[in-house]
Every structure is written in structure tokens, then in C-alpha cells.
C-alpha positions in Angstrom: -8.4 9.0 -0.4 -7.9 11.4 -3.1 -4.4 12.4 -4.2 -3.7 16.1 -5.8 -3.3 16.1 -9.6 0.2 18.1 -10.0 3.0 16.2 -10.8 5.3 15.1 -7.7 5.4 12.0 -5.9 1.7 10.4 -4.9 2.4 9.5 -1.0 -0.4 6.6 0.4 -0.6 4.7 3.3 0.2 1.9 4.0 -2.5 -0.8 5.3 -1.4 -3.9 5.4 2.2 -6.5 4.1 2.2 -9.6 2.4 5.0 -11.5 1.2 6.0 -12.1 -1.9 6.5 -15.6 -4.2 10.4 -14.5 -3.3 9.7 -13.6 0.4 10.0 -10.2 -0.3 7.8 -8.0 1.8 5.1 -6.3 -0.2 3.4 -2.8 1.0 -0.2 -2.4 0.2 -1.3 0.4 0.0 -4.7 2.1 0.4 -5.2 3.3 -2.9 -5.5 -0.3 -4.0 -1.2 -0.7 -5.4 1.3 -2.2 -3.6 4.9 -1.4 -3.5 8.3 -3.8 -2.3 9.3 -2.7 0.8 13.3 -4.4 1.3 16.0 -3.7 3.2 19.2 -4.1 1.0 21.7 -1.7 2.6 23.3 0.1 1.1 20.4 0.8 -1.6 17.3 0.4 0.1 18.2 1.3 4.3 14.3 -0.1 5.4 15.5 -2.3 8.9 11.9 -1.9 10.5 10.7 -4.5 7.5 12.3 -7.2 8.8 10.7 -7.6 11.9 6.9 -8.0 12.8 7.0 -4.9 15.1 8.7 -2.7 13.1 6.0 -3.5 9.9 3.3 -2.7 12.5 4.6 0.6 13.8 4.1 1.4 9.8 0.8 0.9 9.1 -0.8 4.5 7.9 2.5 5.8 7.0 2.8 7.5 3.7 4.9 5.8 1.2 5.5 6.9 -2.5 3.4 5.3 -5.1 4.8 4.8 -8.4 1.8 3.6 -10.1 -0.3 6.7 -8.6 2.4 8.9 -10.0 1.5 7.6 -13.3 -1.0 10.1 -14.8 -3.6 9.3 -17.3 -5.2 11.8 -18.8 -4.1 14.4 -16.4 -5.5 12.4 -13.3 -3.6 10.0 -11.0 -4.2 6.6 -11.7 -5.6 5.3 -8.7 -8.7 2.5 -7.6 -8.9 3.9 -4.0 -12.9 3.6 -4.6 -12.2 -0.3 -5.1 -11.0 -0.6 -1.4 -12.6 -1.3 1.8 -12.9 1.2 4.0 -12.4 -0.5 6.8 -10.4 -3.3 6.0 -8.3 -2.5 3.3 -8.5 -5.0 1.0 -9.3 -4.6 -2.9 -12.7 -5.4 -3.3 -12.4 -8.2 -6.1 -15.1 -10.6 -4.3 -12.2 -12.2 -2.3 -12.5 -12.4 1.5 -12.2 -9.5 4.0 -9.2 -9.5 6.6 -10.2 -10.9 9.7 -12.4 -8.9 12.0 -13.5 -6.4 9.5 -16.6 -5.1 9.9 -17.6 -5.1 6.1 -16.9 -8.5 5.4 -20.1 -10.1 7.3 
């Protein structure tokens, strides 16, 4: 997934949650960064974290980037290319997510 090169905020879905050593939920995202996704009213207002349903009705909704709004040299800074296509996960050797087709 390629993201535009102006300066704004870099919106990427959202493929998958893992917790945190806190418990905090953790988005990843499918340009390879991950984001905290919390629910502390009246700051953050994200209820559909803390349940399993309301996590899964998220998957491949946009969600600002921070990192990917980070420009170096004029481009985003992004490792989308270091991502399964299928699966998701950053491909650093570690295992693919259960059923994905790639990680034979």
C-alpha cells in the first residue's frame, strides 16, 4: 500500500491487535507500525477496543499513522513491502498468523 507524499495525516489499516507488556491494546497496521489503540474517556473515546467484537468489526479501517507521517527525505517512512500480503505480519523470519496462506 502506498501512501501519497504531501504532508497530512498517513491513514493505514488496520490488520490485526496485540496487547501490550501493560495490556494495552496495540493496532498493527499494514504498513508494518503499530499504534495504541485505548479507551480513556475523556481523551481517547475508543469503546469498541475493549471488547473482542468491537476489535474485529475494525480490521481494515484506516487509522492515522504517526510514524508514516514522518517524512524522510520527502517520502513517507513506511516498510509496507516488509509485510505479508496475506497475513499481515512483518516479515522478520518469525511465524505467519494461523491459516495464512504464505506461511507454508
Amino acid at each position: 500500500m502506498n501512501g501519497p507524499t504531501y504532508a497530512g495525516r498517513m491513514q493505514r489499516a488496520i490488520v490485526g491487535y496485540h496487547r501490550d507488556e501493560f495490556g494495552d491494546w496495540v493496532a498493527e497496521l499494514d504498513c508494518g507500525h503499530q499504534r495504541h489503540v485505548r479507551h480513556q474517556p475523556p481523551f481517547q473515546l475508543r469503546p469498541w477496543v475493549l471488547d473482542a467484537e468491537g476489535r474485529r468489526d475494525r480490521l481494515g479501517e484506516p487509522l492515522d499513522c504517526g510514524l508514516c507521517d514522518q517524512a524522510a527525505g520527502g517520502e513517507p517512512v513506511c516498510f509496507a513491502e516488509m509485510l505479508c500480503p496475506d497475513c499481515g505480519v512483518v516479515l522478520d523470519g518469525g511465524p505467519h498468523r494461523p491459516g495464512c496462506p504464505s506461511g507454508r
